[in-house]
C-alpha positions as CSV (number, residue, x, y, z in Angstrom):
1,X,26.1,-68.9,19.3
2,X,26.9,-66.9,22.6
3,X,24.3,-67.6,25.7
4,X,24.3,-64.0,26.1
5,X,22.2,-61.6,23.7
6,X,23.7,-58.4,25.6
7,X,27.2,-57.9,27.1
8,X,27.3,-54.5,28.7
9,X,30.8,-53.6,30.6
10,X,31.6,-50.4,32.1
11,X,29.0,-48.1,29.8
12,X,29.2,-44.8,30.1
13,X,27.9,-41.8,28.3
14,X,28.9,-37.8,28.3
15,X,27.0,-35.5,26.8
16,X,27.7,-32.2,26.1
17,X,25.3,-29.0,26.4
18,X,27.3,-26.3,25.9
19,X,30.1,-26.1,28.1
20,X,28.5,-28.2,30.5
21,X,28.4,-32.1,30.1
22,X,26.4,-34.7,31.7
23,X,27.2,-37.8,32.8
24,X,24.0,-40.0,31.9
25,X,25.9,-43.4,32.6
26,X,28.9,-43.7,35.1
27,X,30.4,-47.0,34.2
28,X,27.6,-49.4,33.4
29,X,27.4,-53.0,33.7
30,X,25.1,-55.7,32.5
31,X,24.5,-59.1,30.7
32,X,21.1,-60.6,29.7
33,X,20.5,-64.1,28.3
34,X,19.3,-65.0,25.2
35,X,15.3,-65.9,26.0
36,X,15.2,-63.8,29.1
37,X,12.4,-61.3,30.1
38,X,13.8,-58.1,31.9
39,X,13.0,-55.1,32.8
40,X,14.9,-52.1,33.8
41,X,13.3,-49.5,35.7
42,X,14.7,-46.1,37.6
43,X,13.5,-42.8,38.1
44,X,14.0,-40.0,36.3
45,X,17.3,-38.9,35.0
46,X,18.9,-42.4,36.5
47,X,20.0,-43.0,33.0
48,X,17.9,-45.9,31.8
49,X,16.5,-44.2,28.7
50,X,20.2,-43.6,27.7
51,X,20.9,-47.0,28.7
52,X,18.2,-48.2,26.3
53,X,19.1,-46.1,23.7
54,X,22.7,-47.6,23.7
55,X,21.6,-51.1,24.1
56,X,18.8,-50.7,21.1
57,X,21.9,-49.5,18.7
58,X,20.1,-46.0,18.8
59,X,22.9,-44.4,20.5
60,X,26.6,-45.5,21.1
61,X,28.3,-44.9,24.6
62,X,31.6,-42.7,24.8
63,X,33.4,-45.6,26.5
64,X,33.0,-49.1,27.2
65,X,32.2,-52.0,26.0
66,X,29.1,-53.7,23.8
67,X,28.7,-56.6,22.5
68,X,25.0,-57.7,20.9
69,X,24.5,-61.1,19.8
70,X,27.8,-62.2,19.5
71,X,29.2,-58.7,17.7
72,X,31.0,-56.3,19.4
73,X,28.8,-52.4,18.2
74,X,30.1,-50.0,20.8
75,X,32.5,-48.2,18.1
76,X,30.6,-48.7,15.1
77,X,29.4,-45.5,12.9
78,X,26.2,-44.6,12.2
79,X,25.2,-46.5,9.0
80,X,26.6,-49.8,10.8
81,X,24.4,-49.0,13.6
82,X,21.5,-48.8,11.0
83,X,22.4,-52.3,9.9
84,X,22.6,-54.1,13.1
85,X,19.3,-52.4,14.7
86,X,17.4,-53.5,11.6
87,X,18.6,-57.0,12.2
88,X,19.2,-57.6,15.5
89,X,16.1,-55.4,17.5
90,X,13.0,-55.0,17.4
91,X,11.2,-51.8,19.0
92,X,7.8,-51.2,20.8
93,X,7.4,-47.6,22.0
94,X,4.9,-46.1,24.0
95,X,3.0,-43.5,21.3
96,X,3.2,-47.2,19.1
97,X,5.3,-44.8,16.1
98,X,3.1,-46.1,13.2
99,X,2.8,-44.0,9.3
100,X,-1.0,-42.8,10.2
101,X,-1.4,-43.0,6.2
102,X,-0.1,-46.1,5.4
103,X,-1.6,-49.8,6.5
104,X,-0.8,-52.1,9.3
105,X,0.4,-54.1,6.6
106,X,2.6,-51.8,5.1
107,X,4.1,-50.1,8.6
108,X,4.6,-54.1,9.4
109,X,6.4,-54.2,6.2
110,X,9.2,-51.2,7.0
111,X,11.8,-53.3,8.5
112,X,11.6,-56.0,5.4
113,X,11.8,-52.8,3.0
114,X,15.1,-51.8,5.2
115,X,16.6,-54.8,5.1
116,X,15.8,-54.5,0.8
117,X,13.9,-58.0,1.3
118,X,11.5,-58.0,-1.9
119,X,10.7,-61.8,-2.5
120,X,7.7,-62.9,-0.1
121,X,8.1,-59.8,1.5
122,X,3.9,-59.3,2.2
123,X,3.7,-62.5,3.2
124,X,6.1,-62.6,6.2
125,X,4.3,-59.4,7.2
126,X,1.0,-60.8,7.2
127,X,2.1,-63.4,9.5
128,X,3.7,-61.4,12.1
129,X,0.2,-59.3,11.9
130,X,-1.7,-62.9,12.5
131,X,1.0,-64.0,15.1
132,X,-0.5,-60.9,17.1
133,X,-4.6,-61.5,16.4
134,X,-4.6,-58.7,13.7
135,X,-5.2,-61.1,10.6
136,X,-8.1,-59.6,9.8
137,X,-7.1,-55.8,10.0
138,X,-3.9,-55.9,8.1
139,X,-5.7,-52.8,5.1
140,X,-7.2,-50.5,8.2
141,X,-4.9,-47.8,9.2
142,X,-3.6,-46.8,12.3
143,X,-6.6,-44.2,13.1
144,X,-9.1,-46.6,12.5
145,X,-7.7,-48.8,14.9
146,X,-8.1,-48.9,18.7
147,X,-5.0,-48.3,20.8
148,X,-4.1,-52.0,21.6
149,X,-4.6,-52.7,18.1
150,X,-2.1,-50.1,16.9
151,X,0.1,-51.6,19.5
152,X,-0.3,-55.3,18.0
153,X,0.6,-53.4,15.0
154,X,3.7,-52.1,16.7
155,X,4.5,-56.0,17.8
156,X,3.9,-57.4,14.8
157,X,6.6,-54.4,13.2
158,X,9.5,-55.3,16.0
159,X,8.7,-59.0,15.4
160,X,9.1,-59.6,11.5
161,X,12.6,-59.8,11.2
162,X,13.1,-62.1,13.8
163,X,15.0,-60.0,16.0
164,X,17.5,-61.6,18.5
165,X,15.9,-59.0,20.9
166,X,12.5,-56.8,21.3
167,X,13.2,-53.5,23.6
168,X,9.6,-52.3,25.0
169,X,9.7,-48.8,26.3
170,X,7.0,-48.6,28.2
171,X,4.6,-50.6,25.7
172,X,1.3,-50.3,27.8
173,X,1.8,-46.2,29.0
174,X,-0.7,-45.8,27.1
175,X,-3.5,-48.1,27.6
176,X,-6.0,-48.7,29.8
177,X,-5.4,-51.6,32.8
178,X,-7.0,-54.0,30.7
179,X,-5.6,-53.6,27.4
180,X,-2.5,-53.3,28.5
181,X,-2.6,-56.4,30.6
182,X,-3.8,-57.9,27.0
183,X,-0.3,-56.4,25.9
184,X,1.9,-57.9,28.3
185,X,0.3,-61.3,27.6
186,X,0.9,-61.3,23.9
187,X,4.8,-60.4,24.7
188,X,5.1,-62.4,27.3
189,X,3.5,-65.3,24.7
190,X,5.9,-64.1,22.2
191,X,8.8,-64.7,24.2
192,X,7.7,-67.9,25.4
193,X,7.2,-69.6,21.8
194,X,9.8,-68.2,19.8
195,X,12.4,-67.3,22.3
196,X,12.8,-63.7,21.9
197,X,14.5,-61.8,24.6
198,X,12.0,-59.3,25.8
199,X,13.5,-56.3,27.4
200,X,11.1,-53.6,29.0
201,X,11.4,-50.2,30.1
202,X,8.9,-49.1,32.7
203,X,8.1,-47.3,35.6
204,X,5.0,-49.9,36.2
205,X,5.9,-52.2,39.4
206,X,2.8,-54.2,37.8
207,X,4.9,-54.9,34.2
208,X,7.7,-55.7,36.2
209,X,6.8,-57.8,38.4
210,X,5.9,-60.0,35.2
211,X,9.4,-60.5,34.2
212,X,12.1,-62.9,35.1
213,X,14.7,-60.1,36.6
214,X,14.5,-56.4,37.4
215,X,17.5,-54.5,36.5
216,X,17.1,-51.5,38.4
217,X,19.6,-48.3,37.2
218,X,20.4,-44.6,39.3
219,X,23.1,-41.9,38.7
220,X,24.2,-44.2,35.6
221,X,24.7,-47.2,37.5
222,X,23.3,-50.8,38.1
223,X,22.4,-50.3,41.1
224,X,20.4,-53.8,41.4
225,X,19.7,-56.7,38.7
226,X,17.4,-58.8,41.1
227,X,15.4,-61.7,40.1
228,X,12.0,-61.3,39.7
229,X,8.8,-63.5,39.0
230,X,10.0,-66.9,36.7
């Protein structure tokens, strides 16, 4: 097993409006270690949603180098794509992304469903919802819950098939100061007892600042990758 969970070299990523394209990423560069907390901040139109999107298997660069957990995915089509982001990440977005309809239990359950795991499928859900303090909430849906709830939901979702890597794009945007402190504490936990990298897209110097190592990106580059708080 490779130390590193992402190996990023020379990135970059045209696209094409019209007859104009745009160059989101210039020749990108990164590596992150497996167990690492980071977060990756820029302003707007730096490229690090791109960045993201390529690193969470939701996109693929048009040159370059990627190589998650051990296997290369740059060139891969879209159904391979499918296959390693089901295994290999787990999201947290912002607006949490939850069926409103359906349970916490059964939005928990997606990625087992995916991955066409039937055999003790509701019970490695309910865990992931009790690993995140929702044991007792796993019928209610989304819009009877409060926001951090629907984001424990959201946790508990990216968590359940043991991911080698949860991507949070901007995970507390959303919440109040409190709440979302309540949020980075639960990740933060995560990370510490079952060793899942943690990497967070934000603008908040407050969520950074909370993480091992900023990665800091502008005009598709990385600009900076300093260390931050261990």
């Amino acid at each position: 097993m490779t130390d590193w969970v992402v190996e990023a070299k020379d990135l970059t990523k045209v696209y094409k409006m019209g007859e104009v394209e745009v160059q989101a990423l210039s020749g990108a560069s990164l590596k992150i270690k497996r167990g690492e907390v980071v977060s990756i901040m820029g302003p707007s139109g730096s490229g690090k949603s791109t960045m993201m999107n390529i690193l969470g298997c939701l996109d693929r660069p048009t040159s370059g180098e990627y190589v998650l957990d051990g296997e290369s995915v740059a060139t891969l089509n879209d159904d391979q794509l499918a296959i390693i982001r089901n295994h290999k990440v787990g999201f947290v977005f912002q607006s949490f992304n939850l069926l409103s309809r359906q349970s916490a239990l059964f939005n928990v359950e997606l990625p087992l469903r995916y991955a066409g795991i039937v055999e003790k499928r509701s019970e490695i859900a309910k865990a992931a919802l009790e690993a995140v303090g929702l044991g007792d909430r796993m019928k209610h849906r989304p819009t009877e819950l409060s926001g951090g709830q629907q984001q424990r939901v959201a946790i508990a979702r990216a968590i359940v098939n043991d991911p080698a890597m949860i991507m949070a794009d901007e995970p507390t945007g959303n919440l109040d100061s409190k709440v979302g402190k309540e949020i980075m504490t639960l990740l933060l936990n995560l990370n510490k007892d079952r060793g899942t990298t943690l990497i967070i897209v934000t603008h908040d110097p407050t969520v950074s600042g909370q993480t091992q190592r900023v990665i800091r990106i502008r005009d598709g580059l990385v600009e900076d990758a300093a260390e931050g708080k261990k």
